[in-house]
C-alpha positions as CSV (number, residue, x, y, z in Angstrom):
1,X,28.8,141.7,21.3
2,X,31.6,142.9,24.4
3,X,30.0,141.3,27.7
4,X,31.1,142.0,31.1
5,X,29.8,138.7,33.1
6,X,29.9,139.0,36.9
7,X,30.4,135.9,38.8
8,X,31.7,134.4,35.7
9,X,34.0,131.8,37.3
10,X,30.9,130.1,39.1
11,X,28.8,127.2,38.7
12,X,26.2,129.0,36.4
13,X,27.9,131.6,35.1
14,X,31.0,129.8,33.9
15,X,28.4,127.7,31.7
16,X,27.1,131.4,30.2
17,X,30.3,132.0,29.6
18,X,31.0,129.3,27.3
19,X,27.7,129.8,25.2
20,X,28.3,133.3,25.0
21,X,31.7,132.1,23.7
22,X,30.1,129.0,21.2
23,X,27.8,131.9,20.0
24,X,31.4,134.2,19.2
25,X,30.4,136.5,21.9
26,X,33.3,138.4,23.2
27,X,33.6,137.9,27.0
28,X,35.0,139.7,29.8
29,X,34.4,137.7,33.2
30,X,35.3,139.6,36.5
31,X,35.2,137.5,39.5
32,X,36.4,137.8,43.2
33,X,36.9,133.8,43.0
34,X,35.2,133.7,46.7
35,X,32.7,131.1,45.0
36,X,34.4,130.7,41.9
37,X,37.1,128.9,40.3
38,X,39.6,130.4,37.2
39,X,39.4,126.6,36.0
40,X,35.8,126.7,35.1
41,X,36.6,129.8,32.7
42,X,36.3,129.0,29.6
43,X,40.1,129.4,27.6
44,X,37.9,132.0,24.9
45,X,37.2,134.3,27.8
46,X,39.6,136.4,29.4
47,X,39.5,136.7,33.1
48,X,39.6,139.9,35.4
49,X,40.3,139.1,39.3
50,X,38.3,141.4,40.8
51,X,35.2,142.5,43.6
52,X,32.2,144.5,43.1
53,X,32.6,145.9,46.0
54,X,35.7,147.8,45.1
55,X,34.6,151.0,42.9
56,X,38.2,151.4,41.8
57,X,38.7,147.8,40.7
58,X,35.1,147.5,38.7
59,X,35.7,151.4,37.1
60,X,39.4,149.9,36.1
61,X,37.4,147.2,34.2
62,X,34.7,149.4,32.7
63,X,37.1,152.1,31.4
64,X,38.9,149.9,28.9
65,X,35.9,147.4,28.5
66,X,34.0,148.9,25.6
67,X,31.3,146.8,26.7
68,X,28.1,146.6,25.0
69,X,26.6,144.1,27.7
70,X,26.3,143.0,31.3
71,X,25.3,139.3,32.8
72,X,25.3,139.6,36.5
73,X,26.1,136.5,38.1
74,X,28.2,137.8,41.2
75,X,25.7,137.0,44.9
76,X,25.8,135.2,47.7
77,X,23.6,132.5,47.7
78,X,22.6,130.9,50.9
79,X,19.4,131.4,51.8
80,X,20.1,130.1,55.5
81,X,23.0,132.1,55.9
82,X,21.2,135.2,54.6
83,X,18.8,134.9,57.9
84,X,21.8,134.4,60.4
85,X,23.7,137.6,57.9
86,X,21.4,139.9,56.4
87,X,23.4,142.6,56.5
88,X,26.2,141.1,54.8
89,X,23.7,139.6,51.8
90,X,22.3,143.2,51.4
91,X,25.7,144.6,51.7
92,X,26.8,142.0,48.6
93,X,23.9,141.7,46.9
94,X,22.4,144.6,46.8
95,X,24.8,147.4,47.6
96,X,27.1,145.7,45.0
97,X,24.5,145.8,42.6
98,X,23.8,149.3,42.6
99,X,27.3,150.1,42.4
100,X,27.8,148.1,39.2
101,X,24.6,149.7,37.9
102,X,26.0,153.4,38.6
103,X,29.2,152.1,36.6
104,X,27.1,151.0,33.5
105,X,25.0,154.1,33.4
106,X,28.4,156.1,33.4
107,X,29.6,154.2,30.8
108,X,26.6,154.5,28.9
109,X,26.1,150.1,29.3
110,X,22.2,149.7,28.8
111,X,22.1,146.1,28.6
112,X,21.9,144.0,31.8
113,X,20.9,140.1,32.4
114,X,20.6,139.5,36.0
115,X,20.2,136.4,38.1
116,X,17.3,136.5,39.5
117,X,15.6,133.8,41.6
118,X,12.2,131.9,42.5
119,X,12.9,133.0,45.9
120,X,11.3,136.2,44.9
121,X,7.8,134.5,45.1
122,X,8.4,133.6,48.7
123,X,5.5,130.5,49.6
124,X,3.6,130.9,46.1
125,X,-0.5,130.7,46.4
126,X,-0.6,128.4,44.0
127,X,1.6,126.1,41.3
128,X,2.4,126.2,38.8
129,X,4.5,130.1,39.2
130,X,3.9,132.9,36.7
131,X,5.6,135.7,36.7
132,X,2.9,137.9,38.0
133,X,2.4,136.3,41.1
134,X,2.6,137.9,44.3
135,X,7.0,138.4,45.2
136,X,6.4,137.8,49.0
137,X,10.1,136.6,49.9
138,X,10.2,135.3,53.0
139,X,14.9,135.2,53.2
140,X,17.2,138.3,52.9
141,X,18.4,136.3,50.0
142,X,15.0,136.7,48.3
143,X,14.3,140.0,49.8
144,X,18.0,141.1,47.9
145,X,16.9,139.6,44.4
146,X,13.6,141.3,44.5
147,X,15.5,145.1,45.4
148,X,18.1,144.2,42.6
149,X,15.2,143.4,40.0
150,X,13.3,146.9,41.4
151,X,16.7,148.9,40.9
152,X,16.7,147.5,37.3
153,X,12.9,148.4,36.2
154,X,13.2,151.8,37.8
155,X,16.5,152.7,35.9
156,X,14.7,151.3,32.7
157,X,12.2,153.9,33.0
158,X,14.4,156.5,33.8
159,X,17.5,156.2,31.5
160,X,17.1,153.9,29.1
161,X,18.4,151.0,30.7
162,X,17.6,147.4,28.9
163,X,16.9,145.2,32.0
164,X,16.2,141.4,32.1
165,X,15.5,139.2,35.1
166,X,15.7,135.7,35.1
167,X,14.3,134.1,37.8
168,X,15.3,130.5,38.1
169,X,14.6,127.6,40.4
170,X,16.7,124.5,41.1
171,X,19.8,124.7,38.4
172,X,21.1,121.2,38.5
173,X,23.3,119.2,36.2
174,X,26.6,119.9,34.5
175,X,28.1,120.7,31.4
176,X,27.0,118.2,29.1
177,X,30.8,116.7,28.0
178,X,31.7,116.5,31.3
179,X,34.1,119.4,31.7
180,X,32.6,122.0,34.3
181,X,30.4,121.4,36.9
182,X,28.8,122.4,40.3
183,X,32.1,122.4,43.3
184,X,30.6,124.4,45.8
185,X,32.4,124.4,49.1
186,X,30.9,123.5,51.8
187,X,27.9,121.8,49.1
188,X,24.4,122.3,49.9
189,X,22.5,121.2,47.1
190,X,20.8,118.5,46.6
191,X,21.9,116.4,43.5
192,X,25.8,116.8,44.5
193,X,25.2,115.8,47.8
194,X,23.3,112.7,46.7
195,X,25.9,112.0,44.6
196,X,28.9,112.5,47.5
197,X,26.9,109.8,49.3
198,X,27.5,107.6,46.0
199,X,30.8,108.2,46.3
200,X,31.6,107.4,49.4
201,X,32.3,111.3,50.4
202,X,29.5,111.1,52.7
203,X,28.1,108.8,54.7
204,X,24.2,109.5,54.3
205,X,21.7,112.6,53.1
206,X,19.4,114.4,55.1
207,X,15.7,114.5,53.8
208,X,14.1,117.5,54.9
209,X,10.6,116.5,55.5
210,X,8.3,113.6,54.9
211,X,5.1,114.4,55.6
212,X,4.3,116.6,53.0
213,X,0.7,117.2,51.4
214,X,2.7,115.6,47.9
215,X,2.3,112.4,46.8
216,X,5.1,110.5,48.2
217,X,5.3,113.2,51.4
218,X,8.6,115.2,50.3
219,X,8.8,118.2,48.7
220,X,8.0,119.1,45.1
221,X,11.2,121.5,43.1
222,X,11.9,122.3,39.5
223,X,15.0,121.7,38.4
224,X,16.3,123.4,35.7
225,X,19.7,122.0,33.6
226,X,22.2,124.4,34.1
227,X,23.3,124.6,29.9
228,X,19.5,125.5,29.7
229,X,20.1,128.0,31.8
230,X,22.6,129.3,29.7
231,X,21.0,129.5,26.8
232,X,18.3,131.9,27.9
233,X,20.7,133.6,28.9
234,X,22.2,134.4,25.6
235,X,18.9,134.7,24.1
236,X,18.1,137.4,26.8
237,X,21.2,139.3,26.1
238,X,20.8,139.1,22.1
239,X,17.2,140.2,22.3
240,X,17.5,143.5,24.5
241,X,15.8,146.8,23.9
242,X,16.0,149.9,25.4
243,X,13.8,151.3,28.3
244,X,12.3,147.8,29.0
245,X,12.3,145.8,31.6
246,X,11.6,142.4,31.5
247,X,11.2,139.3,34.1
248,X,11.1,135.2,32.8
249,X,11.0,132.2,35.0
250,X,13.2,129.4,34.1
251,X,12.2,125.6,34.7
252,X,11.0,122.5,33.2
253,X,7.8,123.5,33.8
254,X,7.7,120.3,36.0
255,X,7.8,119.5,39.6
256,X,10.2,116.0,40.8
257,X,9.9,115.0,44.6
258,X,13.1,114.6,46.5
259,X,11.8,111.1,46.8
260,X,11.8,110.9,43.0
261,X,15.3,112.8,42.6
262,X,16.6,109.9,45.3
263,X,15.4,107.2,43.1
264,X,16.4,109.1,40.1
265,X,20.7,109.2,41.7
266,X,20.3,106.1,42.8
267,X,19.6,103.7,39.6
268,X,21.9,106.1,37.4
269,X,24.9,105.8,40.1
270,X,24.3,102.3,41.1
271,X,24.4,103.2,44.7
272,X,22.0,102.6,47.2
273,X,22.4,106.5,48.8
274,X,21.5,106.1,52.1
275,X,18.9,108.6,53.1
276,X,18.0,109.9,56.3
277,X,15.0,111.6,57.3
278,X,15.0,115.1,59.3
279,X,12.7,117.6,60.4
280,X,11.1,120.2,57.5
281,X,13.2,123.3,57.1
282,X,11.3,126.5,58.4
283,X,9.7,128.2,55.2
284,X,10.0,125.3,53.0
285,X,7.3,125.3,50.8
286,X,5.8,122.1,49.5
287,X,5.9,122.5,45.8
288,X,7.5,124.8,43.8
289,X,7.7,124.6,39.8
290,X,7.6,127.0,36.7
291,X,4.9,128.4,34.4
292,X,7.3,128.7,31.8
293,X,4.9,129.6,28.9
294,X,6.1,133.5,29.0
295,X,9.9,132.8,27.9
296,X,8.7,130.4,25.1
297,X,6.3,132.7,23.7
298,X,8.3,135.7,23.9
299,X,12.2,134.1,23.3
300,X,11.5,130.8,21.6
301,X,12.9,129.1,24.8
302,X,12.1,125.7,26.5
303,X,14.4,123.4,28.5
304,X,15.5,121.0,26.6
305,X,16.4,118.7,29.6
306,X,13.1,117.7,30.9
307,X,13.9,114.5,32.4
308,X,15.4,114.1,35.7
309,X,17.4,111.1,35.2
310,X,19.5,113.1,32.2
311,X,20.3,116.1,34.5
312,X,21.5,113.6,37.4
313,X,23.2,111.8,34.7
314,X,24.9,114.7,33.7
315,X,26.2,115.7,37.1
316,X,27.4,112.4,37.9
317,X,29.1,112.3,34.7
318,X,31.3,115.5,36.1
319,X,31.4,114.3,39.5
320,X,32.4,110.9,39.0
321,X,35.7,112.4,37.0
322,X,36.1,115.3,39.3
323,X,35.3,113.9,42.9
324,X,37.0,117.3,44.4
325,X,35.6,119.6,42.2
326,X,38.2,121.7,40.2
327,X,41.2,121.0,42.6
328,X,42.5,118.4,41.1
329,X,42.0,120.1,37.2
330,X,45.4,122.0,36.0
């Protein structure tokens, strides 16, 4: 199968890129590199510069593509940022979107994977998530994935479009020998900060919020190893059909406190990551994890990283080698 990935040169797509590739997949990745770095492409891929948001640019790709497939990675991702921005997540997210939903339908491309994302479900009623719980997003970011995953369904119905949302939660880890990785700039997430601390990037982490109704009073996530990610992905892609739409969460099924994510870096790293506790973040939720049961009836899928000392072990393993991300790679 021809695939068009979007966003193909970041953290998660560059790892569906290489098991679309393993899987002898034929790949197309078109990237603005704003997030994204040519490094992490894989060498089987070949590599478009280019932005959604310029209709010449993603026609220019389309018309000698022959593309039988689209993953759409390409978004901002901040969800603070998309409350001080909105207008520039809709413009991005959304906007973009449509625009590279237009180009398939003109192209007659009826297979699209999208990045979806638990912030759909907002502050869930209840853990574990299934899909059919109530999409209350409470971020622009969220309130952008939900639109996206409404464009999809409605175009399904009308045209024929194959649609498939994957909503994820926390992706964490890196590839598993080491080579690609998470090199976000400035980093927000959790695990690589922990592990700048390690490495004596940083000085301390913030811990937001200790007085949670959990067990050790910090929040509750679901993190989900980024190659797992990527091969739900592929099976998404593979397993299309026409005029569906169709929406999967993707987790462990499994909740880890930040407390137990802190112990967690610091026995595999060795370090004592000194942690520094802060005020809860507005919205924050106290637990959020995956009813998963959906994508293993229907695609044969479960994580196969369940543990959260062999996803931290993973991303130390890339970050102890590549300290500064992909500058220092060739």
């Amino acid at each position: 199968m021809r695939i068009l990935v979007t966003g193909g040169a970041g953290y998660v797509g560059s790892h569906c890129v290489r098991a679309l590739c393993d899987a002898d997949h034929e790949v197309v990745v078109f990237d603005n590199l704003t997030a994204g770095y040519p490094q992490a492409v894989d060498g089987r891929a070949a590599f478009v510069k280019g932005d959604l948001a310029d209709a010449g640019q993603l026609e220019g790709v389309f018309a000698g593509g022959g593309f039988e497939a689209v993953m759409h990675f390409a978004a901002l991702a901040d969800v603070g940022e998309s409350v001080r921005e909105p207008l520039r997540y809709y413009e991005n997210n959304l906007v973009s979107s449509l625009r590279l939903v237009e180009t398939m339908k003109r192209h007659e491309v009826r297979n699209i994977v999208f990045s979806s994302s638990c912030a759909v479900y907002g502050v869930p009623p209840e853990v574990p998530i299934t899909e059919d719980a109530p999409k209350v997003p409470i971020s622009p970011y969220g309130r952008s994935k939900v639109a996206i995953e409404w464009v999809i369904q409605d175009c399904a119905r009308a045209w024929g479009l194959a649609g498939t949302a994957l909503r994820y939660f926390n992706a964490a880890g890196a590839a598993s020998d080491g080579t690609i990785g998470e090199a976000h700039q400035p980093e927000g997430h959790l695990i690589p900060c922990l592990l700048q601390v390690a490495l004596g990037q940083a000085d301390h982490v913030r811990i937001f919020g200790t007085d949670y109704p959990t067990s050790d009073g910090t929040c509750i996530r679901d993190y989900v190893h980024v190659e797992d990610l990527a091969s739900i992905h592929r099976l998404a892609v593979e397993s299309q059909k026409t005029s569906r739409f169709r929406a999967y969460n993707v987790g462990t099924g499994r909740g880890t406190s930040v407390q137990e994510l802190l112990e967690a870096a610091r026995r595999i790293t060795g370090s004592l990551i000194r942690s520094v506790p802060v005020a809860r973040r507005a919205g924050d939720p106290p637990a959020l994890f995956a009813d998963t049961s959906k994508a293993e009836r229907e695609l044969g899928w479960r994580a196969r990283f369940t543990d959260i000392g062999s996803i931290v072990e993973s991303a130390w393993k890339w970050h102890r080698t590549h300290p500064n991300g992909f500058e220092e790679v060739g």
